[in-house]
Every structure is written in C-alpha cells, then in structure tokens.
VEXPA-666549 format. One record per residue (C-alpha): residue in one letter; x, y, z. Coordinates in Angstrom, 1 decimal. Example, Ala and Ser with C-alpha at 12.3 -4.5 7.8 and 13.67 -1.06 7.14 Angstrom:
% VEXPA-666549
<pt type="A" u="12.3" v="-4.5" w="7.8"/>
<pt type="S" u="13.7" v="-1.1" w="7.1"/>
% end
This chain:
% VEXPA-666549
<pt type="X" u="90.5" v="123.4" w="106.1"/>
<pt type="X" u="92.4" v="126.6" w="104.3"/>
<pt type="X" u="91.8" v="127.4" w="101.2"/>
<pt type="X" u="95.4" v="128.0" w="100.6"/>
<pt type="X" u="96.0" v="129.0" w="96.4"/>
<pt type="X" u="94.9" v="132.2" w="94.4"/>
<pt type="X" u="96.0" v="131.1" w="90.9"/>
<pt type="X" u="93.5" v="131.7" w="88.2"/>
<pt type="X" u="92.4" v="128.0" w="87.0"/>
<pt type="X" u="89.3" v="126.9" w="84.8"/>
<pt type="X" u="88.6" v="123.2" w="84.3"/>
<pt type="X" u="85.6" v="122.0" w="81.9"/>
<pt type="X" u="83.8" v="118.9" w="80.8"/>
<pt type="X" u="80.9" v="119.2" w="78.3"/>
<pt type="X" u="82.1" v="122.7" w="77.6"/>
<pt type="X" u="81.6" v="123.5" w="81.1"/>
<pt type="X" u="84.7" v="126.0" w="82.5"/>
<pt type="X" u="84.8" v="126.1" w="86.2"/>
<pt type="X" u="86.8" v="128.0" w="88.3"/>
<pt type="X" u="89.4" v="127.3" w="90.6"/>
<pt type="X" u="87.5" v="127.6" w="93.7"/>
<pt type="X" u="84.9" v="124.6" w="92.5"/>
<pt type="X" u="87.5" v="122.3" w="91.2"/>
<pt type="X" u="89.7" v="122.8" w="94.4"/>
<pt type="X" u="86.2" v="121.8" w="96.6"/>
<pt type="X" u="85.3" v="119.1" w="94.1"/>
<pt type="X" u="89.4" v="117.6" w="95.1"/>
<pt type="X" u="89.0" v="118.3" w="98.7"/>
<pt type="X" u="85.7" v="116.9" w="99.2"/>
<pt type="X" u="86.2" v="113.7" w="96.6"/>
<pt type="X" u="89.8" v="112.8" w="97.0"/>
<pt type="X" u="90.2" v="109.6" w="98.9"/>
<pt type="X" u="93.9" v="110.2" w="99.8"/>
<pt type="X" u="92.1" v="113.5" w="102.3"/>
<pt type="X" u="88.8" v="111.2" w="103.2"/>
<pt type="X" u="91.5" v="108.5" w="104.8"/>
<pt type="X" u="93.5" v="111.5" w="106.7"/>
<pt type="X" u="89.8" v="112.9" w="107.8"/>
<pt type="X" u="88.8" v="109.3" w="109.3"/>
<pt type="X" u="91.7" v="108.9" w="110.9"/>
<pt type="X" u="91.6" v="111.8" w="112.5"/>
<pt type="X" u="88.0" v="111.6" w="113.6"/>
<pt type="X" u="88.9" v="108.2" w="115.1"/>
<pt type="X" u="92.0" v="109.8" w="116.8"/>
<pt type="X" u="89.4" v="112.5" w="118.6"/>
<pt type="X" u="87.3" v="109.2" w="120.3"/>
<pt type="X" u="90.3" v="108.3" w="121.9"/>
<pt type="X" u="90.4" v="111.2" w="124.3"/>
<pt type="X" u="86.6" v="110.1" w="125.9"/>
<pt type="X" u="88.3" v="106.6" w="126.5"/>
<pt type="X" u="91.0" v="107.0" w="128.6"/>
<pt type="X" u="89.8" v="110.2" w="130.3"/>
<pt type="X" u="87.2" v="107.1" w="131.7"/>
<pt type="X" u="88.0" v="105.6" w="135.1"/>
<pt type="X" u="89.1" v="102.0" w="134.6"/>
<pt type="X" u="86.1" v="99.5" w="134.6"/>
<pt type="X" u="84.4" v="98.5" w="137.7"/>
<pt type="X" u="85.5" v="94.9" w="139.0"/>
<pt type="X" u="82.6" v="92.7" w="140.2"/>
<pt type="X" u="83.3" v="88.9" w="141.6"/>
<pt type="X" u="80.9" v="86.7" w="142.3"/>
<pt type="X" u="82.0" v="83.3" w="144.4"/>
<pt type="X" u="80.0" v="80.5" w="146.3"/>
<pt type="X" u="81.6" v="78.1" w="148.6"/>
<pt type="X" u="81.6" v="74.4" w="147.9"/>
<pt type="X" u="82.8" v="73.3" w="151.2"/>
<pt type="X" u="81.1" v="76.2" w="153.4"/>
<pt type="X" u="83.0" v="78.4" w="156.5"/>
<pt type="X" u="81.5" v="78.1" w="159.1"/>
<pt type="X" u="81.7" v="80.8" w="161.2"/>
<pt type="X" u="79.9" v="81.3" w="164.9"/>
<pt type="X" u="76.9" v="83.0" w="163.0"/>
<pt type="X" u="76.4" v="80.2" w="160.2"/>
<pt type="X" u="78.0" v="78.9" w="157.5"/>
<pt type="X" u="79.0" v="80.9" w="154.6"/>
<pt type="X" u="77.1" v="80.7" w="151.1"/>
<pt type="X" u="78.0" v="83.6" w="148.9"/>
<pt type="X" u="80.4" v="86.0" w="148.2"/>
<pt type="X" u="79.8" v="89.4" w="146.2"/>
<pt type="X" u="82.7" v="91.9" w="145.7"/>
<pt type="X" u="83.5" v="95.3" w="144.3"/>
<pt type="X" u="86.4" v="96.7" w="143.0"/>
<pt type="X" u="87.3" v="100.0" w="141.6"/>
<pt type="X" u="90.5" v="101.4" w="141.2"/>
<pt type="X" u="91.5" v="105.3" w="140.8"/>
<pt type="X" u="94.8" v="106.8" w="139.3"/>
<pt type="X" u="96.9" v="109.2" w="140.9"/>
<pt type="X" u="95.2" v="113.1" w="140.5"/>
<pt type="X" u="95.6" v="114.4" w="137.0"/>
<pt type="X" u="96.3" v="111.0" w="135.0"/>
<pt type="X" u="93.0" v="110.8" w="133.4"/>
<pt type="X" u="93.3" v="114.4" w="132.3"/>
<pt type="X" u="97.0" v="114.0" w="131.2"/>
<pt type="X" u="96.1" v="111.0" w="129.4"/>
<pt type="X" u="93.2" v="113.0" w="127.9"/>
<pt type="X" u="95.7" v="115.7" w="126.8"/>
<pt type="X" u="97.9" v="113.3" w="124.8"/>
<pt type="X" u="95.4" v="112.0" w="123.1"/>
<pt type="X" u="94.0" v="115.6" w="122.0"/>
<pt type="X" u="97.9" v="116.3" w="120.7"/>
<pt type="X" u="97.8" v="113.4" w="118.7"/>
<pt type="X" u="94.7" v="114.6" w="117.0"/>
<pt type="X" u="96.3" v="117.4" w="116.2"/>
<pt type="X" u="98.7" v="116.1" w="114.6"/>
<pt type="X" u="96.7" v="113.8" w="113.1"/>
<pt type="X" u="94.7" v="117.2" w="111.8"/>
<pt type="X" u="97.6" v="118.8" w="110.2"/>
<pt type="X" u="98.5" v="115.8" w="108.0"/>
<pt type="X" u="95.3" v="116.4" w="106.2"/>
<pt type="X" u="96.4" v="120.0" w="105.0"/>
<pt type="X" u="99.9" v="119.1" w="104.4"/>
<pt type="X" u="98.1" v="116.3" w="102.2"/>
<pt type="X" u="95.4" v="118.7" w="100.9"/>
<pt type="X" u="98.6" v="120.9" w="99.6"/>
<pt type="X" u="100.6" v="118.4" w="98.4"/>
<pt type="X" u="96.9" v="117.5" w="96.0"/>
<pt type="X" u="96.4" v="120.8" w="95.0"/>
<pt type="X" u="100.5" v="121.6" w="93.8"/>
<pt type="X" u="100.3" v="118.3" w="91.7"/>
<pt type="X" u="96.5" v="119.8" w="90.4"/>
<pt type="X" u="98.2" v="123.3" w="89.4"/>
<pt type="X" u="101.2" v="121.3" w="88.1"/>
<pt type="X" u="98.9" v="119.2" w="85.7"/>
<pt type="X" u="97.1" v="122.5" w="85.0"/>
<pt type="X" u="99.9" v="124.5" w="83.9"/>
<pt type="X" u="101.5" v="121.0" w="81.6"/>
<pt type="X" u="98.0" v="120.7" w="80.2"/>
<pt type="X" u="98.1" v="124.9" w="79.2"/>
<pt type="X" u="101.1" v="124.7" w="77.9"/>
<pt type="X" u="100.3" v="121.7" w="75.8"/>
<pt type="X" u="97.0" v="123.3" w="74.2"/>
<pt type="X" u="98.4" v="126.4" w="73.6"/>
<pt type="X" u="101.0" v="125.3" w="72.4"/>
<pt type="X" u="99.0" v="123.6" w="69.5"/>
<pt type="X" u="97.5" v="126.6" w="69.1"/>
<pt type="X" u="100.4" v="128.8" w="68.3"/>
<pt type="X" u="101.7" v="125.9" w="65.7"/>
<pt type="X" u="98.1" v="125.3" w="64.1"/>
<pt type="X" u="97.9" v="129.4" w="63.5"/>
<pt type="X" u="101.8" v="128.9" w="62.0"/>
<pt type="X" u="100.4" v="125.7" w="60.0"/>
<pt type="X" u="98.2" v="128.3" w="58.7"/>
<pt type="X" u="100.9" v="130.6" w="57.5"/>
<pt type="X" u="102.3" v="127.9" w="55.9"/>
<pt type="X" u="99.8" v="127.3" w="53.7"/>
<pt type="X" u="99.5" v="131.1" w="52.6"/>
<pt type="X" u="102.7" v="130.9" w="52.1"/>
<pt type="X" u="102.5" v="127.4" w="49.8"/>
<pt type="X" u="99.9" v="129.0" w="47.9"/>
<pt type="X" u="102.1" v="132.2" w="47.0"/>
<pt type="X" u="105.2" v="129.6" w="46.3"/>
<pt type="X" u="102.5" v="127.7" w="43.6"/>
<pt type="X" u="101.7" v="131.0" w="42.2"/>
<pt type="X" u="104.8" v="131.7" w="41.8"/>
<pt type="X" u="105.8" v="128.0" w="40.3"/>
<pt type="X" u="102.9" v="129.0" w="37.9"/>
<pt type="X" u="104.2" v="132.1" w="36.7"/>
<pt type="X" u="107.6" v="130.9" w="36.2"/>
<pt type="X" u="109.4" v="133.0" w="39.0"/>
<pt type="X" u="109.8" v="129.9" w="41.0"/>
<pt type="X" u="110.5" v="126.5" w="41.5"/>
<pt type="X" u="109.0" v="123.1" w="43.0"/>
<pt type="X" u="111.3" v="122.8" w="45.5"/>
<pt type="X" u="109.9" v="125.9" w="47.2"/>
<pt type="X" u="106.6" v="124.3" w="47.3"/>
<pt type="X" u="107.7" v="121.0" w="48.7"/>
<pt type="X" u="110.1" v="122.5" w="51.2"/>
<pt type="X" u="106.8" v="124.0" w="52.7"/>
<pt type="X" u="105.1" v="121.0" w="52.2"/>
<pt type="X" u="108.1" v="119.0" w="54.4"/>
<pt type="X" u="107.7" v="121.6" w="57.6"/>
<pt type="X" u="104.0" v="121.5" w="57.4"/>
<pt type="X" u="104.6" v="117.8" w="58.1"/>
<pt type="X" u="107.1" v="118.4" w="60.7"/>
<pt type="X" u="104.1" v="120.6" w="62.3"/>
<pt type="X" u="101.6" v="118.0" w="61.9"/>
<pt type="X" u="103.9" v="115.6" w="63.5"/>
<pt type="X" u="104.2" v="117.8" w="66.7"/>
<pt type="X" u="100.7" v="118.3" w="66.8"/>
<pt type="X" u="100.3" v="114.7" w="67.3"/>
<pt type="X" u="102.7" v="114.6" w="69.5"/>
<pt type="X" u="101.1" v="116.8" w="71.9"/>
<pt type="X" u="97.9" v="115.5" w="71.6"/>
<pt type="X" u="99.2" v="112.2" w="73.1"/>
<pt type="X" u="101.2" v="114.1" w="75.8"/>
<pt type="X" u="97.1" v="115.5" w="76.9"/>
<pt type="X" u="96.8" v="112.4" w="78.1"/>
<pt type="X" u="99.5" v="112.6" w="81.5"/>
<pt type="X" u="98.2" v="116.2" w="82.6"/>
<pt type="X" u="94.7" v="115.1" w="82.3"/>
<pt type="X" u="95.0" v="111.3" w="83.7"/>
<pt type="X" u="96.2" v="113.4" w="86.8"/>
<pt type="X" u="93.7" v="116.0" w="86.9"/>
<pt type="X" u="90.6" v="113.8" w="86.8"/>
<pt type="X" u="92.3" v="111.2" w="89.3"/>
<pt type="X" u="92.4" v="114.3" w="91.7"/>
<pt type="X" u="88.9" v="115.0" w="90.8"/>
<pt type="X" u="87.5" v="110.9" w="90.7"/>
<pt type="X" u="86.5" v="111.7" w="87.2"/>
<pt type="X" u="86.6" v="109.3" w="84.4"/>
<pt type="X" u="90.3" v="109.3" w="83.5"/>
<pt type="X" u="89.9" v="109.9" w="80.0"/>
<pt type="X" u="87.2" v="112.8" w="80.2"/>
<pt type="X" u="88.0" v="115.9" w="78.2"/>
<pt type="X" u="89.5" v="119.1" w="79.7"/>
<pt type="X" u="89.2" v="122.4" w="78.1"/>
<pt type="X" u="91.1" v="125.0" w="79.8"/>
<pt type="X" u="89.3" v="128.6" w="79.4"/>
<pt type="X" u="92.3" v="130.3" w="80.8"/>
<pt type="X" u="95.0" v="132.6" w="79.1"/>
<pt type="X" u="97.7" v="133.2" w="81.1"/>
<pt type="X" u="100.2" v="136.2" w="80.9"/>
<pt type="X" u="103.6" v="136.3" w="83.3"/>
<pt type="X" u="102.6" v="136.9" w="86.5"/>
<pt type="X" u="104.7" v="138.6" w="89.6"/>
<pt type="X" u="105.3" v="137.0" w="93.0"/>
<pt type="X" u="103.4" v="139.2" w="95.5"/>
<pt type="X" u="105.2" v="137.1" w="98.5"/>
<pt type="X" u="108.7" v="139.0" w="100.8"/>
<pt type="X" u="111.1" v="136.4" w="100.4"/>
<pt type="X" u="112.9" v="137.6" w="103.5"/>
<pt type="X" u="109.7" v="136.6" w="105.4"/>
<pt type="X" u="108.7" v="133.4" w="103.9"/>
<pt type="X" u="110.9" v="131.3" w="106.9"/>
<pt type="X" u="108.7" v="132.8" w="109.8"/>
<pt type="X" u="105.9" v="132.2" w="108.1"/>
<pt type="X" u="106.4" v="128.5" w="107.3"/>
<pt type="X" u="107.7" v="127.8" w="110.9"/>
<pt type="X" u="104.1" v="129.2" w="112.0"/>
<pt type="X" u="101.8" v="128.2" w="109.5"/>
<pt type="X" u="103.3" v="125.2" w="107.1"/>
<pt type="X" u="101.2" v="122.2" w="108.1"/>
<pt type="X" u="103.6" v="120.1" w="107.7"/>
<pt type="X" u="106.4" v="121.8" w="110.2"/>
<pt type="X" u="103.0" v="122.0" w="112.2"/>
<pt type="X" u="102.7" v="118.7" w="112.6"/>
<pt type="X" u="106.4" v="117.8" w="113.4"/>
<pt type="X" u="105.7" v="120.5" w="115.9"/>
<pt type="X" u="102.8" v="118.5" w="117.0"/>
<pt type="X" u="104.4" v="115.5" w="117.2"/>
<pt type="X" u="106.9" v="117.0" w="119.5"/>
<pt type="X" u="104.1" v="118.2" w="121.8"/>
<pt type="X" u="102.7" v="115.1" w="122.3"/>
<pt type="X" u="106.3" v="113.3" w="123.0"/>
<pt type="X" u="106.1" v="116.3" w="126.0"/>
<pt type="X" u="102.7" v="115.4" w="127.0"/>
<pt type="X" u="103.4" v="111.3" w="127.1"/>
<pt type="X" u="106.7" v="112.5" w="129.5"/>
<pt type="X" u="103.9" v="114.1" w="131.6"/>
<pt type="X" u="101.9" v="111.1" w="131.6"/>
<pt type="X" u="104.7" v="109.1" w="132.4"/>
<pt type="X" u="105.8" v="110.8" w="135.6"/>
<pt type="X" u="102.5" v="110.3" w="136.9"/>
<pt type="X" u="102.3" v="106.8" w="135.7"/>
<pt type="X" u="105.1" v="106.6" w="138.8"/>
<pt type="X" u="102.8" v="107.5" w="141.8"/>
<pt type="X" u="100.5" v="105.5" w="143.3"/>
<pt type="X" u="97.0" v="104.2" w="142.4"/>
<pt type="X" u="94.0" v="103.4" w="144.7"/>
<pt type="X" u="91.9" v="101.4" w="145.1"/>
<pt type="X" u="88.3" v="101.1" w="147.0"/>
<pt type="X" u="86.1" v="97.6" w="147.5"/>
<pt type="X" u="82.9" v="95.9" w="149.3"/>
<pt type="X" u="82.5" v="92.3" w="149.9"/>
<pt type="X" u="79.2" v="91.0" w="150.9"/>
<pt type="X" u="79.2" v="87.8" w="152.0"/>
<pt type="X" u="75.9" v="85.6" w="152.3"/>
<pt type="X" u="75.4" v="83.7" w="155.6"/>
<pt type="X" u="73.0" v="81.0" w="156.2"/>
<pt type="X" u="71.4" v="80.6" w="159.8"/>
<pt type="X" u="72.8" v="77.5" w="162.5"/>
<pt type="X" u="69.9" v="75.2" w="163.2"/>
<pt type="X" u="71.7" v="73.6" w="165.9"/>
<pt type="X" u="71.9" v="76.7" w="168.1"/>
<pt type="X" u="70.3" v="79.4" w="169.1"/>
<pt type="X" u="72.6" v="82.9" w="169.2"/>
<pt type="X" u="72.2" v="86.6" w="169.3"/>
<pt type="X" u="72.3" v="87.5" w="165.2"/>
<pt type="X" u="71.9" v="83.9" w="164.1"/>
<pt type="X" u="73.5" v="83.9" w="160.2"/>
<pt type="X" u="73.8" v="87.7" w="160.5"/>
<pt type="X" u="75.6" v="88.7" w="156.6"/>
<pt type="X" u="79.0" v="90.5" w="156.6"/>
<pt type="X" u="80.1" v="93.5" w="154.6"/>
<pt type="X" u="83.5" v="93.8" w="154.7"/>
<pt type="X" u="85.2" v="97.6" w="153.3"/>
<pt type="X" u="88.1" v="97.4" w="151.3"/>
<pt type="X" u="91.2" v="99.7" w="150.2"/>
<pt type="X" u="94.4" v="99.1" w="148.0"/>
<pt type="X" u="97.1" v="100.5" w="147.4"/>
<pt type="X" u="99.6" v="100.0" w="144.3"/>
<pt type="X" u="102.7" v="101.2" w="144.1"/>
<pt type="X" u="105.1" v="101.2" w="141.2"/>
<pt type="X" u="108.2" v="100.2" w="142.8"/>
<pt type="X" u="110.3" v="99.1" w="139.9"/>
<pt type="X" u="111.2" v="102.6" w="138.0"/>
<pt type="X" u="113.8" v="101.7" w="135.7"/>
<pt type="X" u="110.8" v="101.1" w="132.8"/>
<pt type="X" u="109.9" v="104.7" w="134.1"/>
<pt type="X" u="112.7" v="106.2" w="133.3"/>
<pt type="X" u="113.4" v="104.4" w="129.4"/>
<pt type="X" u="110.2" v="105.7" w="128.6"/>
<pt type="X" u="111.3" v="109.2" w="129.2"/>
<pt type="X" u="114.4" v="109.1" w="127.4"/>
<pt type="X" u="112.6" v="107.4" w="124.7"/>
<pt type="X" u="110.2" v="110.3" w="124.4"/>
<pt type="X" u="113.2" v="112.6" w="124.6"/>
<pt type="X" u="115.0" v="111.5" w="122.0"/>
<pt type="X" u="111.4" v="111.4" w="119.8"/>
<pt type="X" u="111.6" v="115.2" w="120.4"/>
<pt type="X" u="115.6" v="115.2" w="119.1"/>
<pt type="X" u="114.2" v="113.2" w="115.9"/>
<pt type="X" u="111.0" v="115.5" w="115.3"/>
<pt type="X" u="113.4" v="118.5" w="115.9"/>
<pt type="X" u="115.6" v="117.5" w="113.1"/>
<pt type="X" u="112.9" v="116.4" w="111.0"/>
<pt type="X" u="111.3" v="119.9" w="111.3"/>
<pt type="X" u="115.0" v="121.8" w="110.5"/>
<pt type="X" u="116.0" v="119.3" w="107.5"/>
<pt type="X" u="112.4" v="120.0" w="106.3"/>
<pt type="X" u="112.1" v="123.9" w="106.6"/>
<pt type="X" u="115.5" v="123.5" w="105.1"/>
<pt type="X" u="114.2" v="122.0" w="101.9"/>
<pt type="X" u="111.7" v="123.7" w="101.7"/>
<pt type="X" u="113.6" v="127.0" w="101.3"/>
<pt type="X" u="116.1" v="125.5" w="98.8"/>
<pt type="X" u="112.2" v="124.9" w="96.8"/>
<pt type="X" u="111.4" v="128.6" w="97.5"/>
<pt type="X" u="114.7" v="129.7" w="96.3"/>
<pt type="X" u="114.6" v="127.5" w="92.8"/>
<pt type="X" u="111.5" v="129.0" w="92.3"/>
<pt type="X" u="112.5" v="132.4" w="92.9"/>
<pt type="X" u="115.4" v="131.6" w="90.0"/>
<pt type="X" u="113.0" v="130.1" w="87.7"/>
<pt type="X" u="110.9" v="132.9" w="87.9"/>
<pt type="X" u="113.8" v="135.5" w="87.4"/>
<pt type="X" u="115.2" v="133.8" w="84.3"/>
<pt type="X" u="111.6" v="133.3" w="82.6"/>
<pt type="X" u="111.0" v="137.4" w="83.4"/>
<pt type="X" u="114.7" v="137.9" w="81.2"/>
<pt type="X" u="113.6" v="135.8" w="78.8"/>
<pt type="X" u="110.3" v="138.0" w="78.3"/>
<pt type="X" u="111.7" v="140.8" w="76.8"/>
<pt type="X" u="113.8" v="139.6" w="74.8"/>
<pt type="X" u="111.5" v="137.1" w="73.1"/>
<pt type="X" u="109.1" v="139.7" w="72.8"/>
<pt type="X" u="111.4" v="141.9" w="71.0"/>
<pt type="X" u="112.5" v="138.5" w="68.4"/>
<pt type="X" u="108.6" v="138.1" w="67.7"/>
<pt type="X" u="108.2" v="141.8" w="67.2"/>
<pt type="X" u="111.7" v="142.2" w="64.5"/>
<pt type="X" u="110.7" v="138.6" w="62.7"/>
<pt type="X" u="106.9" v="139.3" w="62.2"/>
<pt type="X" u="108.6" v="142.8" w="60.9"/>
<pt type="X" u="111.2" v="140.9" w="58.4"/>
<pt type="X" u="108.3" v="138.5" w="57.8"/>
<pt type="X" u="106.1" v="141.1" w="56.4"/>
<pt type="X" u="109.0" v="142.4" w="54.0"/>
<pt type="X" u="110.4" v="139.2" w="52.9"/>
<pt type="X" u="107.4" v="138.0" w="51.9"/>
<pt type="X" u="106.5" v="141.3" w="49.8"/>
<pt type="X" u="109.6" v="140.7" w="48.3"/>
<pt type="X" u="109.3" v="137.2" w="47.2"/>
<pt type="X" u="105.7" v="137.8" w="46.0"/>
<pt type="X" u="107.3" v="140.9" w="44.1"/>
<pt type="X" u="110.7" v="138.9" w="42.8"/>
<pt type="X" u="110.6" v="135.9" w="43.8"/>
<pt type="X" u="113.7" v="135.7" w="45.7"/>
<pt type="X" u="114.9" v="134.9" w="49.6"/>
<pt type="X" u="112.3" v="131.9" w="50.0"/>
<pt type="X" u="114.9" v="129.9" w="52.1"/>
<pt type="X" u="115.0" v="133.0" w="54.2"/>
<pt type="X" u="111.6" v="133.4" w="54.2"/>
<pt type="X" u="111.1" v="129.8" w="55.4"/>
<pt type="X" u="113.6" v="130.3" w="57.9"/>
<pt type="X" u="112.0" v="133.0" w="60.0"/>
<pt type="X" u="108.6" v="131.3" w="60.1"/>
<pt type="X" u="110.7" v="128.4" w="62.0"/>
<pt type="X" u="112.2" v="131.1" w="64.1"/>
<pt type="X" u="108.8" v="132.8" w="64.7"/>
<pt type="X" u="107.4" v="130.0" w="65.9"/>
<pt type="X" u="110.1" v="128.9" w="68.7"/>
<pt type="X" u="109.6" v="132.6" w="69.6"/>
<pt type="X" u="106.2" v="132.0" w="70.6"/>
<pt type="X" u="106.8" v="128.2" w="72.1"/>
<pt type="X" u="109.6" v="129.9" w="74.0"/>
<pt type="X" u="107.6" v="132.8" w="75.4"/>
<pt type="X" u="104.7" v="130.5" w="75.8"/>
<pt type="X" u="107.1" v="128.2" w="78.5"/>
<pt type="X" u="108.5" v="131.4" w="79.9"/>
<pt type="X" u="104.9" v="132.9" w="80.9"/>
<pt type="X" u="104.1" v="128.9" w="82.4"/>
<pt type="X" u="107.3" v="128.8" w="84.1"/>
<pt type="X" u="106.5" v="132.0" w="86.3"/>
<pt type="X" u="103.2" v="130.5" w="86.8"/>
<pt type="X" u="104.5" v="127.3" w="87.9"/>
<pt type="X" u="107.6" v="129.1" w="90.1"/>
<pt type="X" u="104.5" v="130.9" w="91.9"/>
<pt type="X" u="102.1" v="128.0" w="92.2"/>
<pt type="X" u="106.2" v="126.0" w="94.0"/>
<pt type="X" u="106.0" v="128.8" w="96.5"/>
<pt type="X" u="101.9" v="128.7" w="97.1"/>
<pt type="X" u="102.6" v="125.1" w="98.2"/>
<pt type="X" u="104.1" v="126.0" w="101.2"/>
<pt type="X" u="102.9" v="129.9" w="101.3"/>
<pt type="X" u="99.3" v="130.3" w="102.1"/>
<pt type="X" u="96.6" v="132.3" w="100.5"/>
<pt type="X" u="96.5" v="134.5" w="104.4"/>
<pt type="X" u="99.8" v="135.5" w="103.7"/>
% end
C-alpha cells in the first residue's frame, strides 16, 4: 500500500514523540475500517480459483425395482457419469472478471487508507494549533503579570491608581478563561487521533512539532493527469468500469453452446432359463449433450445493463475528478491568503513588541498611557494567534492536496 504523505508529524504517549512514518504504520496496520477493506479483498481473490473450475462431476446411481429384461438378462443397476464443459474461453473470462473485481476491491483500501490519514493530519494540525496556541497566551499571561507588578509599584508610589491593577487583573482572567477553553477543545483532535490509532481515547498527545509556513511543491497545471492515473479512488471507478467490460465478455459467451460428455454402466444379471452367447453380458453406453441457449432476449438485457453500469461509473469518475479539483483549488486559495497574511502579521508583531517596549518605559518612568499599554498586549497577542492559524492553514491547504496528490508525485 503507498505511503502517500510527507508532512512532518510527531505523536507521543508517555513522553514518547514518534514520527509520522510510525504513527501512519501504527493506522494502517491497526485500523479496522482498512482490516475490513483488506478481508474483503482477499475473499474477492478466492473467487477467481472457483469459477475458473469446470462445473462438478454428475454421478447417478439407480436400481430397478421391476427389472428390464433384455435378451441377455435382466437389468439390476444403473451407474452414470456426467460432465459438462463451457464454450472455449468461459472459464478464463469468468476468471478475468473476478480478478477485475479484486481490483477494485484493492483500490478501495487506499482510497480508504487516504481518506484515514487526511482526517489524522486534520486532527494533527487542530490539536497544534490548540497547544500552541496556549502557549503563546500562557507566555502573554506572563507579561501580564510583569506588567501587574509595575502597575502595584506604581499604585505604591502614588503615580498610579487601582484601577490599573484590576484592569490587568480582569484580562488575566479573560486569558485564564481561554485557556480552559482550549484545554476542553484537546479533547475532539485527540478522541480522533487515538481512534485512528485504537488507543485509549483519552490518552495524552504531546505534539514535538513546530511548524513554520510551508510552500506547495506540487504543478497545479498537472495535478488532473495525475489524479486520473494515480487517485485510488478514480482508480477504482475505472475498475469498476473494467469489470462491467469483462461481464459483457462473459456474457456473449454465455450465448454459445455447452457440452456435455457421459457413461452409463448398466449391471446385468445372467437368464437361468436359457443358455445364449454372452449370457447377462453388462452395457456401457457413451453419452454426449448438447445445450443450446435459444432464448437470447436475457442475453441481450444483461449487456445493456452492463453498458449503462459503464455510463454510471463514467459520470461517477467525471463528477468526482471534478470535486476533487474544486478541493485542490480551495486549497490553493487558502494557502495564498494565509502567505498575505504572513507578512503583514509579522510586520504588526514586529511594530507592537517595538511600541510595547517604549510604552512601558514610559509608564514605569511617568506613569501615563496604561490603557494604551494594555491595549497593545491584547493586540500582540491576536498577532501571534493570527499568525499561528495562518502558518496551520498552509499546512492544512497542503495536507487537502496530499489527499489526493501522492508522495511519488
């Protein structure tokens, strides 16, 4: 199965960080969404070795309570044989439909395998965003309390009043509030992320990650031949399609004849009330048959049934490389509006951290500007939130595209 996704990703329990590769192998080989696709795929191949068989040999056995006589003796037994044979090439044709359907059946398993690992990098990048997150507003909480001690200092020396200190005091609560806040919304991102795995649901997650905005190394003028090719699930519409052709196949040689070869043995007991050349003398008798599929109008539904599968798996396959391209496309947009935001945000952070720095030499000089002051701590930290979900959201524009891109590309 590919190994489809190149995004940098470290999951840990017990302080334990592991890296992308060993939590993507810990999903694929413990989901059970991918172990039902895998079973029913390796039941799909043992159909191919059971119609590919000749049908099953026909044996009778019969006795004869009122005995024929015949000039040689009555009759006392009967044994027969029967075996029938398809027209050349059905057994193989039906051997070939089956292989198309477990190919099919083969591709579901990556489209499901991607599917799995976009809604693991999803929960990945909710669940960095969240910790970090806390981290930016637990380092602000701590300028906050600098800055609550230089507000009492300055209550003490009479330069200032209490209503500085308390209007600190009211957005440190504000801060304390988001912070539990975003320890409750850990939970979703890391309910997913051990379901994935089949880890205790609850179990703790430290990420060991730090991302920065990351490019899109993928030609966007390319990306529809490659997912017509490669995308597992256009694959298996594709598939699906094949194997409508190969059951039209099977079907025109469902209309020519079969055959049909037999042996009778038939037990004769002796006359005792003559004497004759060969006196109960047994008798083999050779059979053949013939059967002939007359009636064709069944025949001929099942073709255009398959046919208009093929129409359906067709427009299936367009409607779904079309979707998937409007996908690409968002992503590409999201990924060009969080790159805009960059520099700009990085330029706020930059000029407040600058006006921080002076405005709070002031006020521990005169005393003045404290509502200003408070201010741009508010503003420095949606900076840093902001630039935060713009770095997350090129992550997550890349990992949309990786879900139908893969890591050969």
């Amino acid at each position: 199965m590919n190994k489809m996704f190149f995004i940098l990703l470290f999951l840990t329990t017990s302080l334990h960080a592991q890296s992308l590769e060993a939590l993507v192998e810990e999903v694929l080989a413990n989901n059970p969404a991918l172990k039902a696709l895998e079973s029913e795929y390796f039941a799909a191949l043992e159909r191919a070795p059971q119609v590919s068989s000749l049908p099953d040999t026909e044996l009778g056995l019969g006795g004869f309570p009122l005995p024929v006589e015949t000039r040689l003796g009555p009759q006392a037994l009967r044994v027969s044989a029967t075996q029938m044979f398809p027209w050349f090439g059905t057994l193989a044709q039906k051997e070939k439909v089956e292989i198309a359907k477990a190919k099919a059946a083969y591709e579901r398993i990556d489209a499901e395998a991607l599917n799995l690992l976009f809604e693991l990098r999803q929960a990945y990048l909710q669940l960095y965003e969240i910790q970090h997150s806390q981290t930016i507003i637990q380092e602000n909480l701590k300028l906050l309390d600098a800055l609550e001690q230089l507000a009492l200092a300055k209550v003490e020396s009479g330069r200032a009043t209490l209503a500085d200190v308390l209007r600190v005091q009211l957005k440190k609560e504000e801060l304390q509030q988001q912070l539990a806040l975003l320890a409750e919304a850990e939970v979703s991102p890391t309910v997913t992320i051990n379901q994935l795995r089949q880890r205790g649901l609850r179990e703790s997650l430290l990420l060991a990650d730090n991302l920065t905005f990351t490019e899109l190394p993928f030609r966007q003028d390319s990306i529809e031949a490659y997912l017509r090719q490669y995308h597992p699930q256009l694959r298996m519409l594709q598939q699906q399609q094949e194997v409508a052709r190969q059951m039209i196949a099977l079907n025109d040689l469902n209309t020519k004849p079969s055959f049909g070869i037999g042996v009778d043995y038939i037990m004769v007991n002796e006359r005792d009330n003559a004497v004759i050349t060969n006196n109960g003398r047994d008798i083999i008798q050779l059979r053949a048959t013939v059967k002939v599929p007359l009636f064709r109008e069944q025949y001929r539904a099942r073709e255009r049934e398959e046919q208009f599968r093929i129409q359906g798996f067709a427009q299936q396959e367009e409607n779904t490389l079309s979707r998937m391209l409007a996908m690409v496309e968002q992503a590409y947009s999201t990924h060009r509006s969080a790159m805009l935001q960059k520099a700009f945000l990085e330029q706020q952070i930059s000029l407040t951290e600058t006006t921080l720095q002076i405005l709070e030499d002031q006020y521990s000089a005169q005393g003045g500007g404290f509502s200003e002051l408070l201010r741009l701590e508010q503003d420095l930290i949606r900076y840093r939130l902001q630039l935060l979900k713009a770095s997350v959201q090129t992550h997550l524009a890349k990992s949309k595209i990786e879900q139908f891109v893969a890591a050969q590309y």
